[in-house]
C-alpha positions as CSV (number, residue, x, y, z in Angstrom):
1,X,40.1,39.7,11.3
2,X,42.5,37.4,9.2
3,X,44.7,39.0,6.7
4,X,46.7,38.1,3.7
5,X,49.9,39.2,2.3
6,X,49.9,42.0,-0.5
7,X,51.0,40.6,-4.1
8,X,52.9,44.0,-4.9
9,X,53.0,46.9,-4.2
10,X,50.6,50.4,-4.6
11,X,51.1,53.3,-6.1
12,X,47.5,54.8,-6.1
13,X,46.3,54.8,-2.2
14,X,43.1,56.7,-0.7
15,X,43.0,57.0,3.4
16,X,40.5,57.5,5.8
17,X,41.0,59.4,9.0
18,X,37.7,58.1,10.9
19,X,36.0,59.9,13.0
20,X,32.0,58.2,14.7
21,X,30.0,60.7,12.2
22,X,32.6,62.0,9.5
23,X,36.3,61.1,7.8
24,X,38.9,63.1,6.4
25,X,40.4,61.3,2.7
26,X,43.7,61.6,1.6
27,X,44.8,60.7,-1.5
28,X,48.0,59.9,-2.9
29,X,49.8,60.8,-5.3
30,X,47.3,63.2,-5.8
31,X,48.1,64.3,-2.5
32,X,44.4,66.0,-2.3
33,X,41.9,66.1,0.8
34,X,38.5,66.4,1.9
35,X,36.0,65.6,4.4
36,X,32.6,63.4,4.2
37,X,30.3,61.8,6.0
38,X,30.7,57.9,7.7
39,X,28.1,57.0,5.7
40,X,28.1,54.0,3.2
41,X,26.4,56.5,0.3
42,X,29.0,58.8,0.4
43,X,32.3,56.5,0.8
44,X,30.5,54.7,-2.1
45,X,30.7,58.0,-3.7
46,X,33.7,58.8,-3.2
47,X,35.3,55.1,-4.4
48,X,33.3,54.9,-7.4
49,X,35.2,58.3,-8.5
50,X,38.3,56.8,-7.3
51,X,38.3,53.9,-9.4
52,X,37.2,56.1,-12.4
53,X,40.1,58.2,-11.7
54,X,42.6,55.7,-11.2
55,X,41.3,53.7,-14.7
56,X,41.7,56.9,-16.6
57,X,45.3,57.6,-15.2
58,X,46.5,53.9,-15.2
59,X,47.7,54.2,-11.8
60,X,47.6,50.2,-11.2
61,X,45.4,48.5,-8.7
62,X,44.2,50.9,-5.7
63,X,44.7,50.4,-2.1
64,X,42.4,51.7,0.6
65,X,44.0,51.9,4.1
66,X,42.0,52.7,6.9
67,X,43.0,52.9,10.5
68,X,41.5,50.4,13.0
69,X,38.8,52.1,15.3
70,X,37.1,49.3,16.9
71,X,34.3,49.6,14.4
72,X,33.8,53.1,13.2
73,X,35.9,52.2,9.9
74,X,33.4,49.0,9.1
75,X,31.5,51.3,6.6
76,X,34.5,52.0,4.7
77,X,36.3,48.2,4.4
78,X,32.3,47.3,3.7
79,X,32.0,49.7,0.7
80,X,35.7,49.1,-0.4
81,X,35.0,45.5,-0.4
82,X,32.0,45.3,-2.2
83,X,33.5,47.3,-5.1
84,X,36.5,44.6,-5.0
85,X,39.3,47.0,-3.7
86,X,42.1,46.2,-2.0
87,X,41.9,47.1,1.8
88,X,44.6,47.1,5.2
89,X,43.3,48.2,8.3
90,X,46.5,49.7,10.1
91,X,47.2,49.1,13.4
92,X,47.5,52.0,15.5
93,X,50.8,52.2,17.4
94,X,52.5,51.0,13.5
95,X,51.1,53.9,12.6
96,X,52.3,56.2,15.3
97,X,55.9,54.6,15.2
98,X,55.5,55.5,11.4
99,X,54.8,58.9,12.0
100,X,58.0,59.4,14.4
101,X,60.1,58.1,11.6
102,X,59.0,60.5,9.7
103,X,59.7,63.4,12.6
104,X,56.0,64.0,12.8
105,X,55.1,65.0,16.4
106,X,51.9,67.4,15.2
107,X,48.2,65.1,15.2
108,X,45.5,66.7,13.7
109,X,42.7,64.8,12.0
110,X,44.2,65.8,8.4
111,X,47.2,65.0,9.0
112,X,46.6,61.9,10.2
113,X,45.0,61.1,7.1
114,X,48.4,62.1,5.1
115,X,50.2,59.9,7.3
116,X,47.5,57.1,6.5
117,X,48.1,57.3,3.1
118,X,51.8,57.5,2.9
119,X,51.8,54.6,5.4
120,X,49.8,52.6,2.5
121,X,52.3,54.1,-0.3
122,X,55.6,53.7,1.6
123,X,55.3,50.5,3.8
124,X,56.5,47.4,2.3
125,X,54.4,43.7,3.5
126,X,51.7,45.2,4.4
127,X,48.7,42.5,4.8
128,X,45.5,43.0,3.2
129,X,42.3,42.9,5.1
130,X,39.6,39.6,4.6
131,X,36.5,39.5,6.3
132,X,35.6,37.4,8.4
133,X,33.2,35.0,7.8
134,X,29.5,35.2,9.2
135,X,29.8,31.8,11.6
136,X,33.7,33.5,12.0
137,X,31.9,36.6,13.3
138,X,29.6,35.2,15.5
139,X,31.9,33.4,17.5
140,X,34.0,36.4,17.8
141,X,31.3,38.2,19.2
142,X,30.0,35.2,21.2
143,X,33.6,34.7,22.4
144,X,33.8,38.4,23.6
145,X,30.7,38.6,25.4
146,X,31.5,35.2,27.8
147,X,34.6,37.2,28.4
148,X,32.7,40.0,30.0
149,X,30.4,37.7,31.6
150,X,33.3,36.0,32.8
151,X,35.5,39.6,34.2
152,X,31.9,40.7,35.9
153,X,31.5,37.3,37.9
154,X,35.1,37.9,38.9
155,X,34.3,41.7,39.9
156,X,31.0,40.5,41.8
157,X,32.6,37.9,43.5
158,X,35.6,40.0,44.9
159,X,32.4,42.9,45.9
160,X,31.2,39.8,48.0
161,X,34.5,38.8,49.5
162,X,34.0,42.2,51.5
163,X,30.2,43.5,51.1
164,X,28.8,43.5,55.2
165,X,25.3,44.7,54.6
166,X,22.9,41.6,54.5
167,X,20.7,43.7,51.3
168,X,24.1,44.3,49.9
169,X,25.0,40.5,49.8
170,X,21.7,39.9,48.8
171,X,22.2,41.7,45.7
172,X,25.7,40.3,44.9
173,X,24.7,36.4,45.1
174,X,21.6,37.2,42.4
175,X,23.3,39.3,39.6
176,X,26.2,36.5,40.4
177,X,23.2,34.0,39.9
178,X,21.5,35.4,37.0
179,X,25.7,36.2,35.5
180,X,25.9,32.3,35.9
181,X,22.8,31.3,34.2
182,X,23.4,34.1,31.1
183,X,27.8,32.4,30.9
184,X,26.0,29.1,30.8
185,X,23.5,30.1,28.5
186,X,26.7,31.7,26.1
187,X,28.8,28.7,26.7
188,X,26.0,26.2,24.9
189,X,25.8,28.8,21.8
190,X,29.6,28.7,21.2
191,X,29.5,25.0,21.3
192,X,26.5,24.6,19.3
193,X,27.5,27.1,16.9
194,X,30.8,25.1,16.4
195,X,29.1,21.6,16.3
196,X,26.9,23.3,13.7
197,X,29.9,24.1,11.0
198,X,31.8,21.4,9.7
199,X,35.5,23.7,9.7
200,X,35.3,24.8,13.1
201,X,34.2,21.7,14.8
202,X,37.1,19.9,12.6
203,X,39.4,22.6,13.9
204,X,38.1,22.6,17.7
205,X,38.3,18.5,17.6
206,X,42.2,18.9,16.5
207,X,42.8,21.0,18.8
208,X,41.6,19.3,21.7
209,X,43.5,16.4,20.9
210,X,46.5,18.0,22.8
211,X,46.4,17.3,26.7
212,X,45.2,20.8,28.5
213,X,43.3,21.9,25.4
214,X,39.8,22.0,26.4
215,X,36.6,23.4,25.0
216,X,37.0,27.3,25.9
217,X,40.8,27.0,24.8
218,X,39.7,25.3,21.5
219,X,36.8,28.2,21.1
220,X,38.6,30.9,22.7
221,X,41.1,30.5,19.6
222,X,39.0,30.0,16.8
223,X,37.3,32.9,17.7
224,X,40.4,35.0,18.2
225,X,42.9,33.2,16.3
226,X,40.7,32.4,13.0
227,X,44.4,32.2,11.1
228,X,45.7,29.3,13.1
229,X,46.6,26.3,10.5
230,X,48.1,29.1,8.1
231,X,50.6,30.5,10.1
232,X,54.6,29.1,10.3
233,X,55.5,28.9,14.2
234,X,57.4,32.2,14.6
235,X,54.0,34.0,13.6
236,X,52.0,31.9,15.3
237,X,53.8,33.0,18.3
238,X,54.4,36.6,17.5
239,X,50.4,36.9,17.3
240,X,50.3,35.6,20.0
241,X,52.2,37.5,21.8
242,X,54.6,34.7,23.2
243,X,57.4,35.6,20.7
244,X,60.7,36.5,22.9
245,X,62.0,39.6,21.6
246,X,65.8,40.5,21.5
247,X,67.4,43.1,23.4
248,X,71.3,43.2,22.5
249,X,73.3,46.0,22.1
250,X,77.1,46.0,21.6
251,X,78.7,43.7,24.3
252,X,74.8,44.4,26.4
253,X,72.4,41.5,26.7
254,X,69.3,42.2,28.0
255,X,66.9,39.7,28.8
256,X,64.3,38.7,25.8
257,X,60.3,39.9,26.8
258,X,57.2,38.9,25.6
259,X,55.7,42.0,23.9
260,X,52.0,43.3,22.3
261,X,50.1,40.2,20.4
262,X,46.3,38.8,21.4
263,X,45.6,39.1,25.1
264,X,42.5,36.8,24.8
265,X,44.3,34.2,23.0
266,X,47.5,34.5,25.8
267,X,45.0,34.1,28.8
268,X,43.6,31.0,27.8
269,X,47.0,29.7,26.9
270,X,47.8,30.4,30.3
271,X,45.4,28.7,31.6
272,X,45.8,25.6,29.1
273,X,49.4,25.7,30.0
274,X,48.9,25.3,33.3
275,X,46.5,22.1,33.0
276,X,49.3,20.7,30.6
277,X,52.3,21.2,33.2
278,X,50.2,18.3,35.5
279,X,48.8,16.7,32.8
280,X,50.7,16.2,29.6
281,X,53.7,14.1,29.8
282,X,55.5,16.1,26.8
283,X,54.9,19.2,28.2
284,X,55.5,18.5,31.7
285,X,58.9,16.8,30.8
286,X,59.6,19.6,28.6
287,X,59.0,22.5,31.8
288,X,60.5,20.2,34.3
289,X,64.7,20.5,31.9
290,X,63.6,23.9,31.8
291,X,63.5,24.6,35.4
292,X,66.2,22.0,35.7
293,X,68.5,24.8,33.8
294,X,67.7,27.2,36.9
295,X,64.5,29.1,34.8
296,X,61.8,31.0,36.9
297,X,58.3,29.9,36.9
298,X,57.5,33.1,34.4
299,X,59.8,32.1,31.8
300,X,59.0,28.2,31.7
301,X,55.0,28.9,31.4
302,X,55.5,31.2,28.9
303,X,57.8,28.7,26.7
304,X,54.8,26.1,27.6
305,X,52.0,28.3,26.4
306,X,54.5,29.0,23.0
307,X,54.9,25.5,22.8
308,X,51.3,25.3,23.0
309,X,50.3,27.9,20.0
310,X,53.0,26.5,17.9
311,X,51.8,22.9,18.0
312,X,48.4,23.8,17.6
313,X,48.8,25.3,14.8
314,X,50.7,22.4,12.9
315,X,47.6,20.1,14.1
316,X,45.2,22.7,12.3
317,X,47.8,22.9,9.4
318,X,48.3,19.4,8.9
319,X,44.9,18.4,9.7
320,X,46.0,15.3,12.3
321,X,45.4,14.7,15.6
322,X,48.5,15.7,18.0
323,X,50.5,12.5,17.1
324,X,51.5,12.0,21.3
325,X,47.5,11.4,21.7
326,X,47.7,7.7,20.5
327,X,49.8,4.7,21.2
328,X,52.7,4.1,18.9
């Protein structure tokens, strides 16, 4: 899901602790709590009464914040979009990290929602949530599913490396057969649902204007990357995951990591990376003074594939072709 910044700041917040069949609401600075059902009637409901309350006490615009679940909270950001609320879907370690600052070590499902909506009142940036839209979402899912396609081929193929038993191979080489037919069968849906919308096939042709960038990189990122173009190049890489993080100390200097971001997005960059160390002559000359300074084969793919993401993203930004694919 993309996200936008927040204009200002809320003082009126209502969280959701979700749960698959129920949530537990917390709202400040009410500080009051109950439980209902994860049902679209009742969060309805229960925002309708919200808004109500907050127009009667002029509390200012109301923020929902709602704690990513992988898809139990999609009845709430529905209901709270449709009513025009303001919405962030936390991320969960934040959250927990949150929590320790505030010397919370107890997790129960109500407080949880407490620490949800303090989060919300308390935190400043935080990024409200946009929807994705419906060809956005399709890829996504699209996107996912070759993934697993693609990890089960993998897992069948490593089965067969050691399977003995001729029934046993048997099996192996047709699901691996019929796994083949159903990636090829995803792979023609991604492209033809790219070909059919003007944006994303703009986007995918940009992108594979860079040497290395081919069509699963180009797809792999609009489906997981959907903010590309609006990014500046630190967040680019940061969401990326590919964003070398300090560790200094007094007179101690650690060595800077890559931490957290997208790991579907840093795959294929890996992959795309390593095509562009034999292929593209920007790339490969800018690996080869890298590893002429004495840097380990780790370190210079990683600056490749964060060279990658940050020049992808001015292409998509800029709208023009990477400027190294034609003549001078």
């Amino acid at each position: 899901m993309t996200m936008n910044p927040t204009q200002a700041p809320f003082k009126h917040v209502v969280a959701f602790e979700v749960a698959k069949t129920s949530l537990v609401v917390h709202r400040l600075p009410a500080d009051e709590q109950c439980a209902i059902a994860n049902a679209r009637p009742a969060i309805r409901r229960l925002l309708r009464a919200e808004v109500r309350r907050n127009a009667k006490a002029r509390l200012g615009p109301l923020l929902i914040v709602v704690e990513a679940t992988g898809g139990y909270e999609r009845h709430v950001l529905d209901a709270a979009l449709d009513l025009g609320l303001a919405c962030h879907r936390a991320h969960g370690s934040r959250v927990r990290f949150f929590a320790r600052y505030l010397g919370l070590i107890a997790k129960t499902d109500r407080i949880d929602a407490r620490l949800l909506a303090t989060y919300g009142l308390k935190t400043e940036r935080l990024r409200l949530f946009r929807p994705l839209r419906p060809e956005e979402q399709a890829l996504k899912e699209l996107q996912a599913r070759r993934e697993e396609i693609q990890q089960m081929l993998i897992a069948e193929g490593n089965r067969l490396e050691h399977a003995g038993l001729a029934s046993v191979v048997r099996s192996i080489k047709t699901h691996i057969a019929g796994l083949r037919k159903a990636l090829d069968a995803i792979e023609a849906e991604i492209a033809a649902l790219i070909d059919a919308n003007e944006s994303l096939a703009r986007k995918a042709r940009l992108m594979r204007t860079v040497i290395g960038v081919g069509p699963v990189t180009a797809a792999t990122l609009l489906a997981n990357m959907p903010e590309l173009g609006s990014l500046t190049k630190g967040e680019a890489a940061r969401l990326a995951g590919l964003a070398p993080i300090n560790r200094d100390s007094g007179k101690a200097s650690a060595p800077r990591h890559i931490v957290a971001g997208r790991g579907a997005v840093r795959r294929c960059l890996y992959m795309a990376a390593l095509v562009a160390l034999k292929r593209n002559p920007v790339l490969k000359a800018f690996a080869s003074g890298l590893r002429a300074r004495g840097k380990p084969f780790k370190v210079v793919i990683t600056a490749v594939m964060r060279k990658l993401i940050v020049t992808l993203n001015a292409i998509v930004r800029d709208g023009e072709p990477w400027n190294h694919a034609r003549p001078a």
